[in-house]
C-alpha positions in Angstrom: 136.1 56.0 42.0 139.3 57.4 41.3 137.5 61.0 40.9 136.5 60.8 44.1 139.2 59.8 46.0 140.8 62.4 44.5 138.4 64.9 46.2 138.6 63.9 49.5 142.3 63.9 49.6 141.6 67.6 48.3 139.6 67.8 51.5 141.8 66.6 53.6 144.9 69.4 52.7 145.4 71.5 55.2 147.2 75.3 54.6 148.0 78.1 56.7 144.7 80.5 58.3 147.5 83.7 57.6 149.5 83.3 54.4 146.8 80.5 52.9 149.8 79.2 50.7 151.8 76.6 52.9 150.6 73.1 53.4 153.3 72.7 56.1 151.3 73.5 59.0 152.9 73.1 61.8 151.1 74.6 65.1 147.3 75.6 65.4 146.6 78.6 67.9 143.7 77.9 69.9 142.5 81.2 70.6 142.5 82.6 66.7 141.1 79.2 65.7 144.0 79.1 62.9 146.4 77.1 61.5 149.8 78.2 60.5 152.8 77.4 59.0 156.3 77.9 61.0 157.3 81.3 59.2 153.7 82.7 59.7 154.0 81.5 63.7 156.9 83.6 63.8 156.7 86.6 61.7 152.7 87.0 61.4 151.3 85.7 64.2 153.5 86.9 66.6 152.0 90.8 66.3 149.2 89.6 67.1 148.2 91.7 70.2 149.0 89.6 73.6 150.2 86.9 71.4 152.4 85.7 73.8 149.7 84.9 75.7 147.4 82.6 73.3 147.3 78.7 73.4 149.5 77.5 70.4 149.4 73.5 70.3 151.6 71.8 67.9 150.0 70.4 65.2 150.5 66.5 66.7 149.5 67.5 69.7 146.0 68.7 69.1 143.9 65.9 69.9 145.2 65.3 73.3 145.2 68.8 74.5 143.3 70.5 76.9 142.6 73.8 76.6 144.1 75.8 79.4 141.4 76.7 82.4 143.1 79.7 83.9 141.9 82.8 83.1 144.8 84.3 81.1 146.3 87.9 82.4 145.2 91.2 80.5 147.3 94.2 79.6 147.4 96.9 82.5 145.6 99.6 81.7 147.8 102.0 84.0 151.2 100.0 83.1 151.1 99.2 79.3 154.2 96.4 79.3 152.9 94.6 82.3 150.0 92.1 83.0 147.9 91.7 85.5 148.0 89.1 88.1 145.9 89.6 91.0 142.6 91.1 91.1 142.0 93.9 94.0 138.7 93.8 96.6 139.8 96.8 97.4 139.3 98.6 94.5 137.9 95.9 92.0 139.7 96.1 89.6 142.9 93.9 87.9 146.5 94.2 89.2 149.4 94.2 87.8 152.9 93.9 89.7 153.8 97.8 89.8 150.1 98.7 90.8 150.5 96.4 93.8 154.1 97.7 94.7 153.3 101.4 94.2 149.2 101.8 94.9 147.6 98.6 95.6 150.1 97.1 98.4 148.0 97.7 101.4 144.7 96.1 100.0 143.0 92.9 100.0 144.2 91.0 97.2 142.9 88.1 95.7 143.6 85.5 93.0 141.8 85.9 89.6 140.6 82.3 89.2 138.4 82.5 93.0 137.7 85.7 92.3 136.2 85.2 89.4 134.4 81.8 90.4 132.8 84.1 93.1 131.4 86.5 90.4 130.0 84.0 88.2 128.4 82.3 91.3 126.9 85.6 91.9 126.0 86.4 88.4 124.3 82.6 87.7 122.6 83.4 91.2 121.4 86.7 90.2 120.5 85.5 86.5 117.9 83.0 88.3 116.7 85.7 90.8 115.9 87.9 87.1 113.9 85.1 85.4 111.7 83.9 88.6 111.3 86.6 91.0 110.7 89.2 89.0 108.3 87.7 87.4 106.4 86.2 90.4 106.0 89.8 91.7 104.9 91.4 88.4 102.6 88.9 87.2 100.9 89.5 90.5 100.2 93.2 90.1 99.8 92.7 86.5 103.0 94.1 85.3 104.3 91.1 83.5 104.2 91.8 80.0 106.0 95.5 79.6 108.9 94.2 81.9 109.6 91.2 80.0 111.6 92.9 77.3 113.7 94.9 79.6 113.9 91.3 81.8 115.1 89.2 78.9 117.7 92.0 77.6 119.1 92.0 81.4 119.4 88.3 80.8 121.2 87.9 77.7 123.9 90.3 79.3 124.1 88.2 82.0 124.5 85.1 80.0 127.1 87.0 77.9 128.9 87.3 81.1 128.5 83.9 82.0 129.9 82.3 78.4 133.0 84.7 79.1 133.5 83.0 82.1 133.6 79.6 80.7 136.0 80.5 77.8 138.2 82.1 80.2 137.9 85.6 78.3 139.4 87.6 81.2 138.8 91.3 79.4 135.1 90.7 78.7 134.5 88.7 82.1 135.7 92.0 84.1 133.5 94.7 81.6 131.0 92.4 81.8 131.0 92.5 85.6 131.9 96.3 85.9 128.0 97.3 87.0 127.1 94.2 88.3 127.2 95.4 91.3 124.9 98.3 90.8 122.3 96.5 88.0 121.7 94.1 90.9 121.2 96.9 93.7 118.7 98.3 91.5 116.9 95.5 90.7 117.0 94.4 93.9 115.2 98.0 95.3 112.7 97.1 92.3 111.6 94.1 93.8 111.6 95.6 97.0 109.2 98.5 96.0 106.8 96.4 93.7 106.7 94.3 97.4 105.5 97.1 99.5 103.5 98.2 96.6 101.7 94.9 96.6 100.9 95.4 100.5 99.4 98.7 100.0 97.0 97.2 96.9 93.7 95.3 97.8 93.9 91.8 96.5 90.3 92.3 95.1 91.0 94.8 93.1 94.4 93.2 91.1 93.0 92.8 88.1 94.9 91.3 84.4 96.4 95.1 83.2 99.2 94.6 80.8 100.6 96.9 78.6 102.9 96.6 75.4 104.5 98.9 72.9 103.2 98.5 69.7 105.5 101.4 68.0 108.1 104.3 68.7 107.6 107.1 65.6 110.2 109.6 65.5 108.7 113.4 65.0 110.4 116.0 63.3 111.3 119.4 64.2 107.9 120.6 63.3 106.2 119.1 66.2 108.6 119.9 69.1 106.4 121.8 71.1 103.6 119.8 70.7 100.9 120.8 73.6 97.9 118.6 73.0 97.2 115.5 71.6 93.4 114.2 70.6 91.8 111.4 68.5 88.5 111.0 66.7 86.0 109.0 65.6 88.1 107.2 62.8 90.7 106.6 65.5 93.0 109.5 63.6 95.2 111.8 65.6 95.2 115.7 66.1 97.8 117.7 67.3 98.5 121.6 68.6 102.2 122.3 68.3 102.6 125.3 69.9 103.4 127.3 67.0 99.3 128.4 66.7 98.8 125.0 64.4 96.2 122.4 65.0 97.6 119.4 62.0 95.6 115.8 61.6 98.5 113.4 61.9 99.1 109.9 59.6 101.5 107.7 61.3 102.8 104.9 59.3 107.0 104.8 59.2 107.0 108.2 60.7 104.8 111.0 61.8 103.5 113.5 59.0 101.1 115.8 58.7 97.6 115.9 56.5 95.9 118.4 57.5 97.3 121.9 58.8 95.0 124.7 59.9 97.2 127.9 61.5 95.0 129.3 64.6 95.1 133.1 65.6 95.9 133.2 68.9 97.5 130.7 71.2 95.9 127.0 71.7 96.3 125.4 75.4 94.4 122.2 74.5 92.2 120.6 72.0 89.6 117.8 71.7 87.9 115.9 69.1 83.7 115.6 68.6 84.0 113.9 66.0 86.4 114.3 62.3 84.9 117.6 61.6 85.1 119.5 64.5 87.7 120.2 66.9 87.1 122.0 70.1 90.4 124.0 71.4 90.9 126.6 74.3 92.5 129.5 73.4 93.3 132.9 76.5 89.5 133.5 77.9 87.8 131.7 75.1 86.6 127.9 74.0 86.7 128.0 69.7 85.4 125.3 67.4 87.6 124.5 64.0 84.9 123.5 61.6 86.5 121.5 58.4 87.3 124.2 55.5 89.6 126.4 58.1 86.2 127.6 59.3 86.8 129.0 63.2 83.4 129.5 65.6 83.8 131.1 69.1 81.9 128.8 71.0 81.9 131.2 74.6 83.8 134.0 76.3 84.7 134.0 79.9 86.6 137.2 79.9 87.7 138.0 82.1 88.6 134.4 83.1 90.6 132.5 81.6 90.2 129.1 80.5 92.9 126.2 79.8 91.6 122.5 79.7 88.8 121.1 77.9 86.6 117.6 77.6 84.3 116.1 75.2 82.1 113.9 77.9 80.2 110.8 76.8 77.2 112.6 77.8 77.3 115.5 75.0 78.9 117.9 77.4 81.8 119.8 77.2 83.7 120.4 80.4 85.9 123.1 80.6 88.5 123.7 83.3 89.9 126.8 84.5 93.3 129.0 84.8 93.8 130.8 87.9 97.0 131.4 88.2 97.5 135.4 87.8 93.8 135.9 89.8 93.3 136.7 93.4 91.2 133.8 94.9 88.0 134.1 95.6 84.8 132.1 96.6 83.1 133.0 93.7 85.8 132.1 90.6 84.6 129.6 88.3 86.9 126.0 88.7 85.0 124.0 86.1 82.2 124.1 84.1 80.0 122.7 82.1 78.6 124.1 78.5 76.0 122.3 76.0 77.4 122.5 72.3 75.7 125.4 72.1 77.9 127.3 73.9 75.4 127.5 76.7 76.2 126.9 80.8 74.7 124.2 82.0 76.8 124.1 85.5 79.4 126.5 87.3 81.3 124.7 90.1 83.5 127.3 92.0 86.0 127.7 94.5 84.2 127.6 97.6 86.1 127.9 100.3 90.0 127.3 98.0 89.3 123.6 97.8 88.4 122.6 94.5 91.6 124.4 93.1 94.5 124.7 95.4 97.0 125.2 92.8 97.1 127.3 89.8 94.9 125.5 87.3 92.7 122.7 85.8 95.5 120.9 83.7 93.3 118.2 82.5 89.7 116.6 83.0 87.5 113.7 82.4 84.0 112.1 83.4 83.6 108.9 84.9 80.2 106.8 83.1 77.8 108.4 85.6 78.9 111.9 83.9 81.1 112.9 87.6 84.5 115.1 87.0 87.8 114.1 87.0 90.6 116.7 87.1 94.2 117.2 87.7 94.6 120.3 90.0 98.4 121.4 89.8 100.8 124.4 89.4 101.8 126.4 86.4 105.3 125.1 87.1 105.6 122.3 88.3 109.4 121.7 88.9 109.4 121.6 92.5 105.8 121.7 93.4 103.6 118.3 93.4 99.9 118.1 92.1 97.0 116.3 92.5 93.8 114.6 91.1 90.3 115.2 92.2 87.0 113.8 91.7 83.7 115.6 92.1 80.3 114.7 92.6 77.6 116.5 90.2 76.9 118.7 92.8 80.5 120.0 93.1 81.7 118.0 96.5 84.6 116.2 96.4 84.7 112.5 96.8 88.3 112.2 96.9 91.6 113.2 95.9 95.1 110.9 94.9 98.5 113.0 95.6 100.5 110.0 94.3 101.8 106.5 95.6 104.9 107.1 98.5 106.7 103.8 97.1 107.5 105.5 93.6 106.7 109.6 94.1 109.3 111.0 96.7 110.5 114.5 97.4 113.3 114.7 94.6 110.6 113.0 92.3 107.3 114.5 93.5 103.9 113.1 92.0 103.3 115.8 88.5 100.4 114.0 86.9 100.3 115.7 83.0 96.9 114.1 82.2 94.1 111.9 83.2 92.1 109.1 80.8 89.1 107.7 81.4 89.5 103.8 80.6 86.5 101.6 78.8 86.0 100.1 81.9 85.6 103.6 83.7 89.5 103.4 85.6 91.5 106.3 84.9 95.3 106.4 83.3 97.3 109.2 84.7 100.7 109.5 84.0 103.4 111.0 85.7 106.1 113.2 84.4 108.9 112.8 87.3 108.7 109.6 87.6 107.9 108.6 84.0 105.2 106.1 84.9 101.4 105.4 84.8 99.5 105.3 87.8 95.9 102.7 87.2 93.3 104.1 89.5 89.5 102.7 90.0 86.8 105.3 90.0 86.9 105.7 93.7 90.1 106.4 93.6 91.6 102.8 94.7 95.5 102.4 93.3 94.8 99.3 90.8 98.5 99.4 89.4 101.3 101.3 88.1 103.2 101.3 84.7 107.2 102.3 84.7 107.5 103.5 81.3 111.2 102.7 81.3 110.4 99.3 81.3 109.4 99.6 77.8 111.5 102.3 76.4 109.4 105.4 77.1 111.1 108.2 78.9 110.3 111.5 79.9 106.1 111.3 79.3 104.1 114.2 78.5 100.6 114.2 76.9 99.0 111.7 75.5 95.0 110.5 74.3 93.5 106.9 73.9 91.8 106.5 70.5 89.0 104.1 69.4 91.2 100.7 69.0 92.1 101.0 72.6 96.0 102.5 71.6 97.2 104.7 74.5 99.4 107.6 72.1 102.0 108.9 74.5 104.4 112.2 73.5 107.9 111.3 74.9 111.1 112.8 75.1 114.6 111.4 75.0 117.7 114.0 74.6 116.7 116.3 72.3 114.3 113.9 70.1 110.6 114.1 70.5 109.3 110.3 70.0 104.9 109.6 69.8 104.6 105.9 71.5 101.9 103.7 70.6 101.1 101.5 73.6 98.5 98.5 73.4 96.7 98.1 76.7 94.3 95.3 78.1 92.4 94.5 81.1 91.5 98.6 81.8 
């Protein structure tokens, strides 16, 4: 018994948070959470920075005070030996008594502790608007799931804001609040888009999309100028990268190469049939790489040249055309379609300047009942919009998508990179200004839209849907070239 008595007076000893040698604790500062001892109160603590400023209780005192509820002043940034006092509408920003004298004198002014009351009513306010409203609306078109993370993030910062607010931290309360202002603009012109968006969509044909990012893989320096991505039957990827390569990827914690085959001649797109063979356009020709580095030269169209190429469900291979350095004419080839023997089975041509009235077949795809898909846009497409078409079998055109007004605009004009056929025969196209995914059905009806900021994908370029379902999307941010793996559902 006398053991443990023994301990808990041990227990009971308090010594100083600085010099952790004196017993004789006199004071406790509320805002270090430490105890200290007279000559530490006076020597150590008082360097503290703003010490003058923090909550020191004496020690007898501490169970009967409060702590204080003011806001406490912060060091002027433009006058380093005064504090600020007031807080200017004006300018939003803290005050100190020379800024008011010299710059500040003729502005609305306004005590710190309403000021501040108003911001965190605003910010609780704004908090709620985040978790319900933007959800309403996005669960309604579909959206919900790839804006949740960037939702919950806005959140937390919100609810940092708020705690800073309740311990009276004045320096974090105003950072915190620096772009509130502006983060609630643009949310606020987020919920007013996805409104009118919703007004422009059928009701019947809101279906359950949702999209989520399963993994960001960092590429090396090697694959920079990646041009084309493809899958194959195994679900494995295939890249060109520009430098006359077509490589069979692995991507576990990064992206590396297994296979490597150097092409002669450049490489505008490739396609999978199947592991073994890999179908690629290349000037005026289409060119199969057979495993063993073996190359076959499917068909010349020289003088044409070609650019884009599909593997249809229907053992077709649909080939799409460049025309940007020839002089128009009714009779130049737009799209057509070969056998795997190389021979044509279809020509569809520019009658008339309407199946191409840009520069070239980007991309293509066939819908279940074996119709074509295609983007028609320009070479460069920096200040020049494109389009995507459909086609009957019989070459008419059934009907063509410029882009949706609420997202596409003249700064940010609709430049669709390349078009998916879905499972469910919709079509993914994404959109390089913009950085989104526009969800169309098969006649052309606007089903939904992704913003790929939402979840962390910026700057979209190509990309391929293999076997599991995974949309692969080459991305860009700064100088690093990222390949996104994005789960989808519902398509």
């Amino acid at each position: 018994m006398a053991y443990s008595a023994s301990v808990k007076r041990s227990q009971d000893i308090i010594v100083c948070g600085l010099c952790e040698k004196d017993s004789k604790v006199k004071v406790k500062c509320m805002d270090c959470d430490l105890y200290l001892c007279q000559t530490c109160k006076e020597k150590g603590h008082a360097k503290f920075k703003n010490a003058d400023l923090h909550d020191v209780v004496a020690l007898k005192d501490i169970h009967s005070h409060e702590a204080k509820s003011e806001f406490k002043p912060v060091q002027c940034e433009e006058h380093v030996k005064q504090y600020s006092c007031m807080y200017c509408l004006t300018c939003e920003q803290l005050v100190c008594p020379i800024c008011i004298s010299k710059t500040h004198h003729k502005h609305d002014m306004g005590e710190m502790e309403t000021i501040f009351k108003n911001k965190f009513t605003q910010v609780q306010g704004f908090r709620q608007k985040v978790e319900n409203q933007m959800e309403e609306v996005l669960e309604k078109l579909g959206l919900l799931q790839e804006s949740k993370e960037k939702d919950e993030n806005l959140i937390k910062e919100l609810q940092k804001i708020e705690e800073s607010f309740e311990k009276k931290d004045t320096k974090k309360f105003i950072d915190g609040t620096r772009n509130f202002q502006s983060d609630m603009e643009k949310f606020n012109n987020s919920i007013s888009i996805f409104e009118k968006l919703l007004e422009n969509i059928p009701k019947s044909v809101v279906k359950d999309i949702t999209f989520k990012k399963k993994g960001k893989y960092k590429t090396s320096h090697l694959y920079y100028h990646l041009i084309s991505i493809t899958s194959d039957e195994d679900g494995k990827l295939w890249i060109a990268d520009g430098d006359q390569c077509i490589k069979q990827l692995e991507i576990t914690d990064g992206v590396n190469a297994v296979n490597s085959y150097k092409i002669e001649g450049d490489i505008n797109e490739i396609r999978c049939l199947n592991k073994n063979k890999i179908y690629f356009t290349s000037s005026t020709q289409i060119l199969c790489l057979i495993r063993k580095n073996t190359i076959k030269m499917l068909k010349d169209f020289t003088p044409n040249k070609v650019f884009t190429i599909h593997i249809s469900k229907g053992d077709e291979i649909i080939v799409g055309m460049d025309l940007h350095e020839t002089e128009r004419s009714d009779d130049q080839p737009v799209i057509i379609r070969l056998d795997f023997d190389g021979k044509i089975i279809q020509v569809y041509k520019n009658s008339g300047g309407q199946l191409l009235t840009r520069d070239i077949v980007q991309c293509c795809t066939t819908f279940k009942d074996g119709t074509i898909c295609y983007l028609d846009n320009p070479l460069f497409a920096e200040n020049t919009f494109g389009g995507v078409v459909h086609i009957d079998k019989n070459g008419i055109i059934q009907w063509k998508y410029i882009g949706n007004p609420f997202i596409d605009c003249e700064d940010q004009p609709f430049s669709p990179i390349e078009v998916i056929t879905t499972p469910s025969n919709n079509l993914i196209i994404s959109d390089k200004f913009v950085g989104a995914l526009h969800i169309l059905t098969s006649k052309g009806t606007l089903l939904t839209f992704l913003d790929l900021k939402s979840i962390g994908i910026y700057t979209p370029s190509v990309m391929t849907m293999d076997i599991h379902g995974t949309l692969w999307i080459k991305s860009r941010e700064k100088e690093i070239q990222f390949l996104n793996a994005v789960k989808c559902s519902g398509l």
